[in-house]
Structures are given as structure tokens and as C-alpha cells.
C-alpha positions as CSV (number, residue, x, y, z in Angstrom):
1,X,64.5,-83.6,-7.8
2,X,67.7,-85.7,-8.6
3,X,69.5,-87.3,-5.4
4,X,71.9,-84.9,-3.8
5,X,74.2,-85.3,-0.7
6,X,73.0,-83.1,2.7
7,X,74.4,-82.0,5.4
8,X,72.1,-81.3,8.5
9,X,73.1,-79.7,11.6
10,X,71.2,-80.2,15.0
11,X,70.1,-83.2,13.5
12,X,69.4,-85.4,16.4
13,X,65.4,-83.8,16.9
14,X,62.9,-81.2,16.0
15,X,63.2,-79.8,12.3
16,X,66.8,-81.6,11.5
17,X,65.4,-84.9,12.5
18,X,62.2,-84.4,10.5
19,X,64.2,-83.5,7.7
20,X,66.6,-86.6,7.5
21,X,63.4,-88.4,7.8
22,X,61.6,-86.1,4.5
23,X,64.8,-86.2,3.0
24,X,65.6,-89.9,3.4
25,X,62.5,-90.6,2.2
26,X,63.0,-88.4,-1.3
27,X,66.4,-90.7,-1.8
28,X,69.0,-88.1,-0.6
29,X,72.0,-89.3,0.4
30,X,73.0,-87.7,4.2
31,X,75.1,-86.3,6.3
32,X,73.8,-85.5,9.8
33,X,75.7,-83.8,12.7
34,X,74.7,-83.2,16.3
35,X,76.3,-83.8,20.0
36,X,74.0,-86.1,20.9
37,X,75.1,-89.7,18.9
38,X,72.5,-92.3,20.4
39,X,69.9,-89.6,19.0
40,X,71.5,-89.1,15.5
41,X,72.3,-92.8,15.1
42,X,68.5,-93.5,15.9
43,X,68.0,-90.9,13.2
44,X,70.4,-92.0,10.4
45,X,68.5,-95.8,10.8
46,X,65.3,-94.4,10.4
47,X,66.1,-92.3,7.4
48,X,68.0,-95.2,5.4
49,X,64.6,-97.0,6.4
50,X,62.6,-94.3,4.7
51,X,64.6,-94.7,1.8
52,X,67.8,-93.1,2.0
53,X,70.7,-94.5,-0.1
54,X,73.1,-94.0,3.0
55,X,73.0,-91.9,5.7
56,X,75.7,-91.3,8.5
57,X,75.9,-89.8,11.6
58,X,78.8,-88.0,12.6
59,X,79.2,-86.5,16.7
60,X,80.0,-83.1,16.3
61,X,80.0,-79.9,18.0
62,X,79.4,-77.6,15.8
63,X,80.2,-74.0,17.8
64,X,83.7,-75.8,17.2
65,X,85.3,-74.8,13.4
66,X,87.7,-78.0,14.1
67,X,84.2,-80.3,14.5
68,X,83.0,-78.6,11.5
69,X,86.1,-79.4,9.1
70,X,85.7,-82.8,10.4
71,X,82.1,-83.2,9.3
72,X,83.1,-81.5,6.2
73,X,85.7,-84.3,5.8
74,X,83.7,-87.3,6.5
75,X,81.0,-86.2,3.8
76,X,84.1,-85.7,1.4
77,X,85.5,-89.1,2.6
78,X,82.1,-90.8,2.7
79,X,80.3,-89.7,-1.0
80,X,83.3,-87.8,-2.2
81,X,81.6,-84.3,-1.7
82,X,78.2,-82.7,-0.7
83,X,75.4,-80.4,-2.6
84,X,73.7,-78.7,0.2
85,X,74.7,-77.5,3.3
86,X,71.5,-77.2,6.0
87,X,73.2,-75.0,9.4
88,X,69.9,-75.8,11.5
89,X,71.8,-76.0,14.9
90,X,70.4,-73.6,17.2
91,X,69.2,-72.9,21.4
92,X,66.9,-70.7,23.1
93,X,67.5,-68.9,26.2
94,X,64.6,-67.3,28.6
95,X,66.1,-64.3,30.2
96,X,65.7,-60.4,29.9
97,X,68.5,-58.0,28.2
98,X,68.8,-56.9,31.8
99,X,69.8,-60.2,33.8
100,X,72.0,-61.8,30.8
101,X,75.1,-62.6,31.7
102,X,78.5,-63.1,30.0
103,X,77.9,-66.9,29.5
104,X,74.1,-66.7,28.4
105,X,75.5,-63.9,25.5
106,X,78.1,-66.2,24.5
107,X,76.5,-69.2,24.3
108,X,73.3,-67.6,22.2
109,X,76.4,-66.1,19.7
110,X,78.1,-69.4,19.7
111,X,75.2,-71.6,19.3
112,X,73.0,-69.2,16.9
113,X,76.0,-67.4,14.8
114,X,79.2,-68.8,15.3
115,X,77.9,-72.8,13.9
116,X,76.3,-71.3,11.3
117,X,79.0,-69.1,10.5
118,X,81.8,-71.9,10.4
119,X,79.3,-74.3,8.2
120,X,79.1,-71.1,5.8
121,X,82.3,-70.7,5.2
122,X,83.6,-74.4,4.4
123,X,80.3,-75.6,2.4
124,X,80.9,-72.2,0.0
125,X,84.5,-72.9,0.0
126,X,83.7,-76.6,-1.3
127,X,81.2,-75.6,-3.5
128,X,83.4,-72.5,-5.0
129,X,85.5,-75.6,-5.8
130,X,82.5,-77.5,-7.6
131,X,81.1,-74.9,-8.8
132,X,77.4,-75.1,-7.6
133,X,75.9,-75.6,-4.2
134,X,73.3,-74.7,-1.8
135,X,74.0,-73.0,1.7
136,X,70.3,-73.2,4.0
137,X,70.3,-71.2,7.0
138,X,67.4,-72.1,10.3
139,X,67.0,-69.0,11.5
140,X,63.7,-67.7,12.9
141,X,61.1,-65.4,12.7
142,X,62.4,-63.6,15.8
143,X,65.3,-62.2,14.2
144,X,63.2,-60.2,11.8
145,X,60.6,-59.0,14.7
146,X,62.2,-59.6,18.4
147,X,58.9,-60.0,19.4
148,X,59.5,-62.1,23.1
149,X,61.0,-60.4,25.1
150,X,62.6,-63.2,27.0
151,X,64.3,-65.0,24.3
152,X,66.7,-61.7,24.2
153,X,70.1,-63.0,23.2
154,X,68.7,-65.5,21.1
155,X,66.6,-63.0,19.0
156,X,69.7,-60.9,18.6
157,X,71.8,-63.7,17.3
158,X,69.4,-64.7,14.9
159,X,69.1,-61.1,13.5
160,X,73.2,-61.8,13.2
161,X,72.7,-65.0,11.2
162,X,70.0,-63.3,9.3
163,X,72.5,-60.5,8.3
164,X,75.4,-62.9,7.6
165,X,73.5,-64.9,5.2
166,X,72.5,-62.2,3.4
167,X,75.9,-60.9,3.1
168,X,77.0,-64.2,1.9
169,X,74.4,-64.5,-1.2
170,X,74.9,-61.0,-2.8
171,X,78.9,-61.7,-1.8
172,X,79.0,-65.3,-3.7
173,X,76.2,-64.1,-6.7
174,X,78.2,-62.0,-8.5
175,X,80.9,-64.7,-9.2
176,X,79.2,-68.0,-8.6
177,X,75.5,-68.0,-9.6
178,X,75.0,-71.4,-9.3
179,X,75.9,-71.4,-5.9
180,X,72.5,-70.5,-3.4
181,X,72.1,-69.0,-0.2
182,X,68.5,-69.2,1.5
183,X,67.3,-67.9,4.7
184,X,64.4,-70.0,6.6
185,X,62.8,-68.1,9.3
186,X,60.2,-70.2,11.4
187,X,58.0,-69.1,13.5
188,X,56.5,-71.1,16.8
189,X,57.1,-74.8,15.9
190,X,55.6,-78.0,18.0
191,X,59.3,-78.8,19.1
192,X,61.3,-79.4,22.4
193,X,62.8,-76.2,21.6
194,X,61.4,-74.0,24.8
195,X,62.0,-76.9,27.0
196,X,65.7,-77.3,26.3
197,X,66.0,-73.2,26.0
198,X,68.6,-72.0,29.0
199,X,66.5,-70.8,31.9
200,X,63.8,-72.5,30.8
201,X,61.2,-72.3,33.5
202,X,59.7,-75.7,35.1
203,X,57.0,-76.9,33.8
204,X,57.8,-75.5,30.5
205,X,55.7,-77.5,27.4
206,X,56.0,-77.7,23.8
207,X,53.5,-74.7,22.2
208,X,50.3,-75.8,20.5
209,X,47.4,-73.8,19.2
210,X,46.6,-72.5,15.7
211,X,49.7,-70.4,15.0
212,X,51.9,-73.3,15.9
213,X,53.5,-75.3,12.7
214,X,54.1,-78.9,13.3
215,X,58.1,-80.0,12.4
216,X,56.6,-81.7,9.1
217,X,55.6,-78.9,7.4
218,X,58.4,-77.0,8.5
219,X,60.5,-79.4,7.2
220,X,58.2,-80.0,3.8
221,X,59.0,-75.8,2.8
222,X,62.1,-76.5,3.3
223,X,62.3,-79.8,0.9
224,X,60.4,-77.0,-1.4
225,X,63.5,-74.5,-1.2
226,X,65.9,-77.2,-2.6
227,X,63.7,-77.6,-5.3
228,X,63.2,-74.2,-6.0
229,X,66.0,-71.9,-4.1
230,X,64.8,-68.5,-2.9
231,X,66.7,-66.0,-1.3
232,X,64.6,-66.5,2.4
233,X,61.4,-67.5,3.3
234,X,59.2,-67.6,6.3
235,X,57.6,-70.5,6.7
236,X,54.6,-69.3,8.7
237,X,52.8,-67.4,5.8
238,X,51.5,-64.8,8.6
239,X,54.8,-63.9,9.4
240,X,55.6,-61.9,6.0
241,X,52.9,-59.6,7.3
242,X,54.0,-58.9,10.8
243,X,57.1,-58.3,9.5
244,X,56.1,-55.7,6.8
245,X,54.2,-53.8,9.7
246,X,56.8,-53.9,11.9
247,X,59.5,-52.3,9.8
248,X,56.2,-49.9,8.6
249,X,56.7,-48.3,11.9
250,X,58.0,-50.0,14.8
251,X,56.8,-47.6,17.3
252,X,53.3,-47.5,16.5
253,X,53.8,-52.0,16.1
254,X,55.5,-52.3,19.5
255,X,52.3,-49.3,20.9
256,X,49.8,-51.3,19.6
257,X,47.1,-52.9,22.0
258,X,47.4,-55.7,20.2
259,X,51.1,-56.1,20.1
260,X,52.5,-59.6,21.4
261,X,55.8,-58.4,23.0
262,X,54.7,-60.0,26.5
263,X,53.0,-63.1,24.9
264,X,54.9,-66.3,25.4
265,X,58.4,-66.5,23.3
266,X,57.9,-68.6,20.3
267,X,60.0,-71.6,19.8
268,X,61.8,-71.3,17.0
């Protein structure tokens, strides 16, 4: 794969740090946003380390369209433009439909659809202008299957992203082929993820077991997808099957003994 220039959202940990670090490594050139600038700085170093030609941090918050112009701009500023566009800023939340409230709903939508949206819109807008690009969207699993039943708001933003992008790609096909949109829909990931999720109960720990992927080979599919762009893919090669029974017939899926609506939420 010849070096391109990335942007990565919610780079600071979990999969956007793991991919600077892949990514670095490959000799791509980056872009990385997240609130948190100790954190991203600490991940910029390690990448250029790794092998990166240059990679820059820039403190942004991304549920803000005026923060995402300005990442746009220093990418434009720093290489003179960028050739993929990773929206991987997301949050969890641990309540029930029932005892959301106004700011939980808001701050799922922001965090989950309205960063992702924003980074959508200026990266095709750049690359309608280039003529070639490629838009990756971090959703996950539960937007496909709301399976936990306490990530709620979260699962319904994702299923929001998950429509948007799809939207997007058939919208930007018809004119501009060599411009790609893919979905990426992880499953449970060995991340801080439930531990920084809102209401996240004490004592809360990172998931382990044998359905849990580890950050790198999330973050190795989705080196694979900038290689070969797809329209989405789940990462957890299970999940494709869960999926397809689900939408088989969801009463009989969510009536089934063994259904996993009240296991633990997945993390990603």
C-alpha cells in the first residue's frame, strides 16, 4: 500500500491509538484528533517512532463542526490534503430506555452521530475536490443487533451512523467512484470503553474471554479495508451470523433461551 495521509478521531486510546501505532508503523503520514492532548501527543511520538513520516496531534472536539473544520485545516495546512478520513470517536452509556434522560440522549447522538456526521461531510467534500478518498466509519456491532440492553442510547446512535454511512456510499457512488465509504462494526473489544461509558457502574473492568477481540486486531482489519475497501465489515467473524438470524426473525432471536439480551453490554 503506497503512504497516504489519515485522519483518526478519538485517537488518544483504544482502537484510534492502536491504529496510529499500525498505521505509523506501515509509513502513513497522520492526522490524529481527540480532547485529551497529553494522551494524543504521547500517541503522535510513538507512532513517528514506529515509523511514521510525521504525525500530529491536533485537540479537538469533535461533536463541534467548528473543531472539525479546524482539523480539516491543519491536515490541509500540514501535508497539503488528506486520503482517508477514520470517524472512530465514540462513548457508551449504561442506562435503560426508561431512565434516559435529555442529556444522556444527547450526548449518545452527539458523540455517536453528530462527530461522525460532521467528519463525513468535510472529508467527501475535500475528496469530491481531489477526486478519490476514503470515508471509515467505527461503528459497532450493536447498531445492527441492540443486543444490551443497557447501552440503549448508544445502540440507537450507532444504528443512526450505520444508516448515514450507508446513505452516503450509494449517494457519492454514482458520481465519484473512487471515492469509498466503509462501515466497521466491532463487537466486544479489550478497551477502557465500559469503564469510561456514562453510568458506568463501580467496579466496572475491561471484558476478556474468548469473544473479546484485542485493539490489535481490530485495528489490523481495519489496515485491511484501506487496502481493499468494502462497503462494511464486522470485524468479529461471528457477528455476520448473529446478525443474519436476527433480521431472520427477531421475535423468535430476542425468545430464544439462548438469547444474550441480559448478558453484559459489549464494549464497542
Amino acid at each position: 500500500m503506497s503512504p497516504k495521509i489519515i485522519v483518526i478521531t478519538g485517537a488518544s486510546s483504544g482502537i484510534g491509538a492502536e491504529l496510529a501505532r499500525q498505521l505509523g508503523a506501515d509509513g502513513h503520514s497522520l492526522v490524529l484528533a481527540a480532547r485529551r492532548g497529553q494522551e494524543l501527543e504521547r500517541v503522535a511520538a510513538d507512532a513517528v517512532d514506529r515509523g511514521s513520516p510525521r504525525a500530529i496531534g491536533v485537540t479537538a472536539d469533535v461533536t463541534s463542526r467548528a473543531d472539525v473544520e479546524i482539523l480539516r485545516d491543519r491536515a490541509i495546512d500540514a501535508f497539503g490534503g488528506f486520503d482517508v478520513w477514520i470517524n472512530n470517536a465514540g462513548r457508551g452509556i449504561n442506562r435503560s430506555v426508561l431512565d434516559l434522560t435529555d442529556a444522556d440522549f444527547d450526548e449518545m447522538m452527539d458523540v455517536n452521530v453528530r462527530s461522525a456526521l460532521y467528519g463525513m461531510q468535510i472529508a467527501a467534500r475535500h475528496f469530491v475536490e481531489r477526486g478519490r478518498g476514503h470515508i471509515i466509519n467505527v461503528s459497532s456491532f450493536l447498531g445492527r443487533v441492540p443486543m444490551a440492553l443497557p447501552r440503549s442510547a448508544y445502540n440507537a446512535a450507532k444504528a443512526a451512523l450505520n444508516s448515514l454511512t450507508a446513505n452516503l456510499r450509494v449517494e457519492l457512488r454514482a458520481k465519484h467512484p473512487d471515492i469509498h465509504v466503509t462501515l466497521v462494526m466491532p463487537g466486544m473489544v479489550a478497551t477502557d470503553f465500559a469503564l469510561n461509558a456514562v453510568a458506568a457502574p463501580p467496579g466496572t473492568r475491561a471484558y476478556t474471554g474468548p469473544q473479546v477481540q484485542s485493539v490489535e486486531e481490530v485495528a489490523r482489519i481495519i489496515r485491511g479495508v484501506l487496502d481493499q475497501p468494502v462497503a462494511e465489515i464486522y470485524t468479529n467473524p461471528a457477528s455476520a451470523e448473529m446478525a443474519r438470524r436476527y433480521f431472520a426473525d427477531v421475535g423468535a432471536f430476542e425468545a430464544s433461551a439462548g438469547n444474550p439480551w441480559g448478558s453484559p453490554p459489549p464494549n464497542a
